[in-house]
KEMARPA-916448 format. One record per residue (C-alpha): residue in one letter; x, y, z. Coordinates in steps of 0.001 Angstrom, whole numbers, plus 524288, in hexadecimal, padded with zeros to 5 digits. Example, Ala and Ser with C-alpha at 12.3 -4.5 7.8 and 13.67 -1.06 7.14 Angstrom:
A8300C7EE6C81E78
S835667FBDC81BE4
// end
This chain:
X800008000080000
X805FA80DB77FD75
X8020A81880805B1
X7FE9E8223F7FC56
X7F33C81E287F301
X7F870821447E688
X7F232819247DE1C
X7E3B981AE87E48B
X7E98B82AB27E370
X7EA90829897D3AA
X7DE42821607D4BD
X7D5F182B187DBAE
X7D9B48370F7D833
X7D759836C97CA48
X7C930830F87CCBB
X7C4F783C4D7D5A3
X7C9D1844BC7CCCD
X7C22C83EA07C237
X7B6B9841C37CC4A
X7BA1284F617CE68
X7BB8F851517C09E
X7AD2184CE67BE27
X7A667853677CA7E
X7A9B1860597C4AB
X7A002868F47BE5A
X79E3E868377B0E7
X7A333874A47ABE3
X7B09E872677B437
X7B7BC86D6F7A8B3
X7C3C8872937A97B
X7C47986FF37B74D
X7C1388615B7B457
X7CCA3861107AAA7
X7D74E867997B573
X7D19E85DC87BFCE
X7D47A852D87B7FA
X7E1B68575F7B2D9
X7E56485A447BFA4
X7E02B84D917C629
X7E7F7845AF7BA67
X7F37684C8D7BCC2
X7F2A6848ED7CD47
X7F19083C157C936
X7FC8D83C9A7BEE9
X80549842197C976
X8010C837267D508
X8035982CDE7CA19
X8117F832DA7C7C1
X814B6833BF7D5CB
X811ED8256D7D701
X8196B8218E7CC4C
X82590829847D484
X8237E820D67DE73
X821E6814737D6CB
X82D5A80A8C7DA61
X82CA98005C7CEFB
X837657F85B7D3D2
X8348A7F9357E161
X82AE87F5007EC0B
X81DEA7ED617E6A1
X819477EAB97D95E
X80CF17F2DD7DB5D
X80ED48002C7E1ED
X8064980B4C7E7E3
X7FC397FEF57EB56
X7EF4B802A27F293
X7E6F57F5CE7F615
X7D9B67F9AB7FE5D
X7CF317EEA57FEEB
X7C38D7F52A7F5E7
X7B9227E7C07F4F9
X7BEFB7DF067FE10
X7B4637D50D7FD2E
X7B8D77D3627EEFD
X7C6E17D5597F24F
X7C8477E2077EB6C
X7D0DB7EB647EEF5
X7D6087FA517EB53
X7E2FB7F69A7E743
X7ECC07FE9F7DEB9
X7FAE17FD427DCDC
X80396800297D03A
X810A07F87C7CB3C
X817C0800557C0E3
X80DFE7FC607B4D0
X801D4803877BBF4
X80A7A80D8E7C053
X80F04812847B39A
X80077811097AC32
X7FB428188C7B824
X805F2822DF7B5CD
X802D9822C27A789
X7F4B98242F7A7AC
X7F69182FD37B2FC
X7FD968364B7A9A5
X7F5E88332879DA0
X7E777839097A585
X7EC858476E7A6C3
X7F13684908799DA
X7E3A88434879582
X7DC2B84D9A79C78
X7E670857DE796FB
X7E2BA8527878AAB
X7D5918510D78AB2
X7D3538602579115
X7CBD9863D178562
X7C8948580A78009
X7BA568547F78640
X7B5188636E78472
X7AAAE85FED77B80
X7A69C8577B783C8
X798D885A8578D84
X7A12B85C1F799B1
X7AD7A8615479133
X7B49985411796B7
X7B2EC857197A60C
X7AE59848617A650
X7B9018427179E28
X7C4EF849F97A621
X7BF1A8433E7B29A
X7BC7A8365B7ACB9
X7CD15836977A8BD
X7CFC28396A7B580
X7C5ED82C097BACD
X7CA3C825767AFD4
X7DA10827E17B672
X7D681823057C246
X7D2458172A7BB2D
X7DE55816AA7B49B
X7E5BE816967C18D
X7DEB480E037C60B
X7E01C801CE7BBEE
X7ED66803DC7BD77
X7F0B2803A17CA47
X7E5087F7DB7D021
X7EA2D7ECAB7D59B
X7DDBC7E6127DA10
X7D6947DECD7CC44
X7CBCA7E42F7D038
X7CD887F19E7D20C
X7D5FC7F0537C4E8
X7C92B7EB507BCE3
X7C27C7F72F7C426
X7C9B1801847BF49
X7CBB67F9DA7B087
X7BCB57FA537B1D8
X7BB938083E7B6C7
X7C54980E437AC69
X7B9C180B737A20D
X7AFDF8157E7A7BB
X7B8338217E7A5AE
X7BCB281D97798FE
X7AD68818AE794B0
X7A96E827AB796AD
X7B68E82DDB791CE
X7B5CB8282778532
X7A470826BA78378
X7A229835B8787C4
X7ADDF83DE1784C1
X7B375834EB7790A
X7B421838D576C6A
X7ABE98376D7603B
X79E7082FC175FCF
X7A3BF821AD7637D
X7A9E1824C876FA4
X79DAD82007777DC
X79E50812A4770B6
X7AD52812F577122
X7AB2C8153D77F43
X7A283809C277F0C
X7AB137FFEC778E5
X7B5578039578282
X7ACDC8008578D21
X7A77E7F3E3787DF
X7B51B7EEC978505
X7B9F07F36D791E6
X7AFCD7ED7A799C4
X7AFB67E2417939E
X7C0D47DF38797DF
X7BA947E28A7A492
X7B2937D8487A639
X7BBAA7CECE7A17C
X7C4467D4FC7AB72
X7BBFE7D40B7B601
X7B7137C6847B3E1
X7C7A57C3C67B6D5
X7C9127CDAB7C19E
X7BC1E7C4E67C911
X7C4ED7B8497C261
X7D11B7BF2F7C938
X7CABA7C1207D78B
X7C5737B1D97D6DD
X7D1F57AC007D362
X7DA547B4EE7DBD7
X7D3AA7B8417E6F9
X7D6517C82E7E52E
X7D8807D2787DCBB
X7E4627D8F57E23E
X7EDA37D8627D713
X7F95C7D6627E00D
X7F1377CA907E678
X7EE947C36E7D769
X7FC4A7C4077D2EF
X809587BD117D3C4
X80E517AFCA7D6DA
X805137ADF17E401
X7FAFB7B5F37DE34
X7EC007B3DA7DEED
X7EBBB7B1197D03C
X7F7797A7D27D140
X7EFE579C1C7D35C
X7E52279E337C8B7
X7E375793F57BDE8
X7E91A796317B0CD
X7DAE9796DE7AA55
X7D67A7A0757B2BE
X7E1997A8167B1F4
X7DF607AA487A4F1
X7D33C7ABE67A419
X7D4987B77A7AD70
X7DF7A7BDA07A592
X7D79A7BD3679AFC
X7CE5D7C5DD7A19A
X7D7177D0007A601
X7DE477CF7E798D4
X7D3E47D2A578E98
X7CE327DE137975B
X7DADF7E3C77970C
X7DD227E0EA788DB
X7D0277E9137864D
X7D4207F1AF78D65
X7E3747F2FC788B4
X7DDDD7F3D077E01
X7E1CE7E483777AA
X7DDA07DFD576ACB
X7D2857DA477677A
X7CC3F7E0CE772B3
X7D0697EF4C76FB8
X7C5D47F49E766E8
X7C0177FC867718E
X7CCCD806F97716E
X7CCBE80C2F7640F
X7BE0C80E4376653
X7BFFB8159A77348
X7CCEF81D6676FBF
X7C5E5822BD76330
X7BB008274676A80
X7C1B082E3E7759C
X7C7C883AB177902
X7D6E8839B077884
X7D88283AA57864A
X7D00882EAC788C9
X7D738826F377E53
X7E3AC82A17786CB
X7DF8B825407926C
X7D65B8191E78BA2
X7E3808164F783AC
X7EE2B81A7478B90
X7E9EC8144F798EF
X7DDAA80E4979957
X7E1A98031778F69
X7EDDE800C1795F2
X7E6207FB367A282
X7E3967ED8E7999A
X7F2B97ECF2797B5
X7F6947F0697A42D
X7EE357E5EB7A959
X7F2887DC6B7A1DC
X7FEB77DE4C7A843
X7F9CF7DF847B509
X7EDEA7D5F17B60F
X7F11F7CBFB7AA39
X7FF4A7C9827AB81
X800787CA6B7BB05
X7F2FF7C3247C00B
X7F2657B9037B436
X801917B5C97B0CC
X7FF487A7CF7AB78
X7F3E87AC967A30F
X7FC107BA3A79E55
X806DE7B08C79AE3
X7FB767A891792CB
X7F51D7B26A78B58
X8039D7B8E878612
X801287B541777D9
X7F36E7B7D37761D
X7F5BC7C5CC77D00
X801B47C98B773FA
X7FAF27C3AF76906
X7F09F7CE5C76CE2
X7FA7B7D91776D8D
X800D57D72E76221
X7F2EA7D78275A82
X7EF4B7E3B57629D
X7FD1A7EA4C75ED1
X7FA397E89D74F66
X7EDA37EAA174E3B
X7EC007F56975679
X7F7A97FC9D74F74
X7F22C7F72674309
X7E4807FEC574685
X7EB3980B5074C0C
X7EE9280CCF73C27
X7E27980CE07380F
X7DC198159673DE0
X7D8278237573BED
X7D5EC826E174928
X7E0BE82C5975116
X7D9248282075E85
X7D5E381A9D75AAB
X7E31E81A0A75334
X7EAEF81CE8761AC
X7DF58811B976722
X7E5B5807B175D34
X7F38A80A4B75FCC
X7F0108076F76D0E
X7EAB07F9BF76947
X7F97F7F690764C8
X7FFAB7FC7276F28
X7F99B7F3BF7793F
X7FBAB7E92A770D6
X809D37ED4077548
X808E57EE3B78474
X7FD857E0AF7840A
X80AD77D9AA77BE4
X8147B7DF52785A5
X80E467DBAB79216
X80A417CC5078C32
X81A297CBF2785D9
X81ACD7C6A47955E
X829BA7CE087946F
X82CB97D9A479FD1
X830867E173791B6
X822F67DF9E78B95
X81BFC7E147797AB
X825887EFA779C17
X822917F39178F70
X813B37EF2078F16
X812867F8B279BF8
X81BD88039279630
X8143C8023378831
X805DD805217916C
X80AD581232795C2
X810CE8174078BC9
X805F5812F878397
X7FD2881CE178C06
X8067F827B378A51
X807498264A77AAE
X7FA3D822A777668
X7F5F082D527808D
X7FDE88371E77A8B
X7F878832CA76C99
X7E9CA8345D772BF
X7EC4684137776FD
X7F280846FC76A1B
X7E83B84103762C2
X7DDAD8488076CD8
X7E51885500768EC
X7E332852C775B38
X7D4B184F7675C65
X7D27E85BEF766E2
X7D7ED86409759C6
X7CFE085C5474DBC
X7C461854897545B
X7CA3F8479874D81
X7D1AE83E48751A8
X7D351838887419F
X7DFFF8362173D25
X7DAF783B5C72FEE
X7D6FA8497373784
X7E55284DD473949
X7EF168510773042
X7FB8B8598A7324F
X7F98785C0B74116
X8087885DBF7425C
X80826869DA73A65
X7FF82870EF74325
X8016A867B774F43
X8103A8654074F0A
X80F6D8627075F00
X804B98596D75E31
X80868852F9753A9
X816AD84F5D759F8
X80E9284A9576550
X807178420575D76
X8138A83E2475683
X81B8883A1D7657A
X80ED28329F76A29
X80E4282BCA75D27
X819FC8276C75D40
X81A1A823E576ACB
X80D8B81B2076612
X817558138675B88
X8230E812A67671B
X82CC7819E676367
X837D581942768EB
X83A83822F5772F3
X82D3B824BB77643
X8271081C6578182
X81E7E812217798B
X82A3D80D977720E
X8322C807E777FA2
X8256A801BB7846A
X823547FBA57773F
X8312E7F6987750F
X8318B7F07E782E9
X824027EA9C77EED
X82B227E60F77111
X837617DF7A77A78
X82E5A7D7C078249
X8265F7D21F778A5
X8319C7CD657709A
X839077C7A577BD3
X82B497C21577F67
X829387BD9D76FBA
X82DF47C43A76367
X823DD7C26975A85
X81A317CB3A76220
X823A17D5137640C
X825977D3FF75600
X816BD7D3ED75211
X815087DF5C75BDE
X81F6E7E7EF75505
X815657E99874809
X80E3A7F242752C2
X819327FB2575204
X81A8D7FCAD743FC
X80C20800F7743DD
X80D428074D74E6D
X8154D8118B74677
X80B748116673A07
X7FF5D8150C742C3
X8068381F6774AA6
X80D568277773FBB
X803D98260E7358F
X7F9A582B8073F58
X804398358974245
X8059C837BE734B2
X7F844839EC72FED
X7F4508426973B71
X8003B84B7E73E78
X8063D84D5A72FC4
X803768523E721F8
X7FB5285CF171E0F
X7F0988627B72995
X7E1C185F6372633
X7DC55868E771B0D
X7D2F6872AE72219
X7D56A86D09730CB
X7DA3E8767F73B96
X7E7EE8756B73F26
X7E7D886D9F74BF5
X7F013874D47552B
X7FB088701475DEB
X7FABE86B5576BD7
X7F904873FF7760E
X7FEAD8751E78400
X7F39486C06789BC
X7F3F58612A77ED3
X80375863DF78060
X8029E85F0B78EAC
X7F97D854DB78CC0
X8023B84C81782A4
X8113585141785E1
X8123E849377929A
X80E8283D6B78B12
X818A78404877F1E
X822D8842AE789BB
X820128354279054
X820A282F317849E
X82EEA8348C782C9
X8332C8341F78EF0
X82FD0823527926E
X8332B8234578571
X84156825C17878F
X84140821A5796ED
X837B5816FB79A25
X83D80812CE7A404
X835E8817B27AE35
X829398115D7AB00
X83079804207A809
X835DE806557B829
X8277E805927BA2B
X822677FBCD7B1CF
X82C8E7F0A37B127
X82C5F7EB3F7C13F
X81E187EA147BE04
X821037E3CD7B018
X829457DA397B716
X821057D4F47C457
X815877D2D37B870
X822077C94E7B229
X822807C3527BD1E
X813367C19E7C1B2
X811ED7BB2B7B3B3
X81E2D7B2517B4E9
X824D57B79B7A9D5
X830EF7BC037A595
X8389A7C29A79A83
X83E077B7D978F86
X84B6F7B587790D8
X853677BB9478647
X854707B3C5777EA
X85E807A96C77879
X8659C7B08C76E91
X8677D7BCE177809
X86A057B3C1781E1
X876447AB5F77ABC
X87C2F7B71277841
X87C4D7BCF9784A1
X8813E7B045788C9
X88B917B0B177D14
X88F377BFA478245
X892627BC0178FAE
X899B67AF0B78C4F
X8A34E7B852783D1
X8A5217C0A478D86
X8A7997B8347973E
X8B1437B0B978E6C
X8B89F7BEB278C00
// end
């Protein structure tokens, strides 16, 4: 137990802001948008304080842990607790909410309310967020997975965009509920077998889970496994995101995109691998067999589209393909990367969102066919859109490219044919970024359209931390790898694997090398 509630802290406030935020009188606008700015950025700074005080090599696996009994009857309890995998999405998505709001100032105005609602539903929706990320009871996990959908339900069905957004809105909901039943049917499953839904309790060597039967073992993976492949999103099940991304505002697509969808990943990590090691070990084929399909096709969609929004939705599809294939390579590489690859994901794809919100704030459109030229009359915007392109392909030097590359090591040491199928992903990669680049931000400007003027000092703020985080773990990563690989390596060890040993090759000649030295 720690003595200051930190996690309950990032929890709450957030959620009574989100409260505060929707108490006020309607006309108090602008005073809705500085509370929840200023509530983001509280919760941005208790976030960063914690991960100061984060020891990843030291002390217990989960830190900051709060347990309180909350149903005993059912053996439910308030517990939180982060190892350095929550700990980093937590940081990411308290970074990624602020700029959001910054964003998304102007961006609800036509709106009945002018967007009072939707800046207090970001700040709820946070809290959830949090939340997901740092349970360590099952149940209180499925809660919040549960809980993230209301937010998002109204986010997208009432301040959306265009005429579909309250079916979009719909499908989301229908495809989200129905992982959570799945998932619930195995969280019940989990509590019979084991006896508990403390996470702590359920896994390891003496575990509750240790002594369940191999059939039902799987069985409940299975459960947890295609609720978070919904929601990652994983083909076939990912037909709901291009839906809801095209009909939302940008700053909902960052957060939907950006964090919400890395919850299915981040439980397969967490949930899959640790409480059902036998059954992740099983299911390795099928699930990279999955990836690899989602990685193609997804990048092979991305191409065709006209779209800009549903475009970014698509690349998205591929680049889970990515993280799903890094965390199943079963190598501390693939998996490092897997959890590297989910925040700098956020920070990319957000920074794509929020460009492409600019450019629809100036035009009304967000068709690729709609812009021509923008780099004449929008030379800052346009480079922006150029970085977090880029950063979507992984180039090197920019944060995607080390997470991908460490997700490219493991899967080759864990097989080289994937890593080798997955690579086509890349190549593609490049043709849907810079030919959407190309036909948006170059040639000639639009006969008869205004010129679409540059980024100004709010639209500056709201997109350069994210370009300067992509630079900066792009040239240092270290710091999140600190954080990420003692966690990567006590899930190695809860699923009984361990890195292959190098190629017999590598091997005889390392032998070979010493042997000559030692003769000399």
């Amino acid at each position: 137990m720690t003595d200051i509630p930190w996690l309950t802290l990032a929890i709450a406030l957030p959620a009574l802001g989100g409260l505060v935020v929707a108490l006020l009188p309607r006309e108090r606008v602008q005073a809705a948008k500085w509370t929840a700015l200023g509530v983001s950025g509280a919760v941005l700074a208790l976030v960063a304080v914690m991960a100061a005080r984060f020891a990843p090599a030291g002390g217990d696996r989960l830190q900051f842990a709060e347990v309180y009994p909350w149903i005993p009857r059912f053996g439910v309890n308030y517990a939180v607790g982060v190892d350095g995998i929550a700990l980093v999405l937590i940081l990411m998505s308290a970074v990624l909410v602020p700029l959001v709001v910054l964003a998304a100032w102007h961006e609800n105005d036509d709106a009945d309310d002018r967007g009072k609602g939707y800046f207090a539903l970001i700040l709820v929706l946070e809290a959830m967020m949090i939340g997901v990320f740092a349970a360590t009871d099952v149940f209180l996990f499925y809660v919040f997975f549960e809980a993230m959908l209301i937010p998002v339900y109204f986010m997208i069905g009432r301040y959306g965009r265009g005429e579909r957004r309250r079916a979009a809105a719909v499908k989301f909901l229908l495809y989200s509920l129905l992982g959570g039943l799945l998932m619930l049917v195995a969280v019940i499953g989990v509590y019979v077998y084991g006896g508990t839904f403390l996470w702590s309790e359920l896994v390891g060597p003496d575990g509750a889970l240790a002594g369940v039967d191999t059939t039902a073992a799987r069985w409940l993976f299975l459960g947890f496994f295609v609720a978070f492949a919904i929601k990652a999103p994983m083909w076939p099940v990912h037909t709901w995101l291009p839906t809801a991304a095209g009909a939302s505002r940008p700053g909902t697509a960052v957060l939907l995109v950006g964090v919400l969808d890395k919850v299915g990943t981040y439980g397969m990590l967490r949930y899959c691998l640790e409480m059902f090691p036998e059954a992740s070990r099983w299911f390795v084929w099928p699930v990279v067999v999955l990836s690899l399909v989602s990685i193609v096709y997804g990048a092979v969609l991305a191409i065709a589209q006209s779209d800009m929004m549903r475009l970014i939705a698509y690349t998205s599809v591929s680049h889970f393909g990515f993280i799903t294939l890094g965390i199943f390579a079963m190598t501390s590489q693939g998996q490092s990367g897997a959890a590297l690859y989910m925040v700098n994901h956020g920070f990319a794809t957000g920074a794509l969102f929020l460009v492409v919100g600019f450019l629809i704030a100036r035009r009304e459109s967000s068709a690729i066919g709609d812009y021509r030229g923008v780099q004449r009359s929008a030379p800052v915007l346009a480079g922006v859109f150029l970085v977090a392109g880029l950063a979507g392909l992984a180039l090197p030097g920019l944060s995607p490219f080390v997470s991908e590359f460490l997700v490219f090591i493991g899967t080759y040491a864990f097989h080289p044919v994937p890593a080798i199928i997955a690579s086509v992903g890349v190549v593609l990669a490049a043709l849907y970024i810079l030919w959407m680049y190309q036909r948006t931000m170059t040639g000639p400007e639009p006969e008869g359209a205004p010129r679409l003027r540059d980024l100004n000092r709010r639209e500056t703020w709201a997109v350069a931390p994210l370009i300067a985080l992509l630079i900066v773990f792009g040239v240092y990563p270290q710091p999140l790898l600190d954080a990420i690989n003692p966690a990567v390596d006590a899930t190695m060890r809860q699923v009984g694997v361990t890195d292959p040993a190098p190629a017999l090759g590598d091997a005889e000649t390392t032998a070979s090398g010493q042997e000559e030295g030692d003769h000399e």
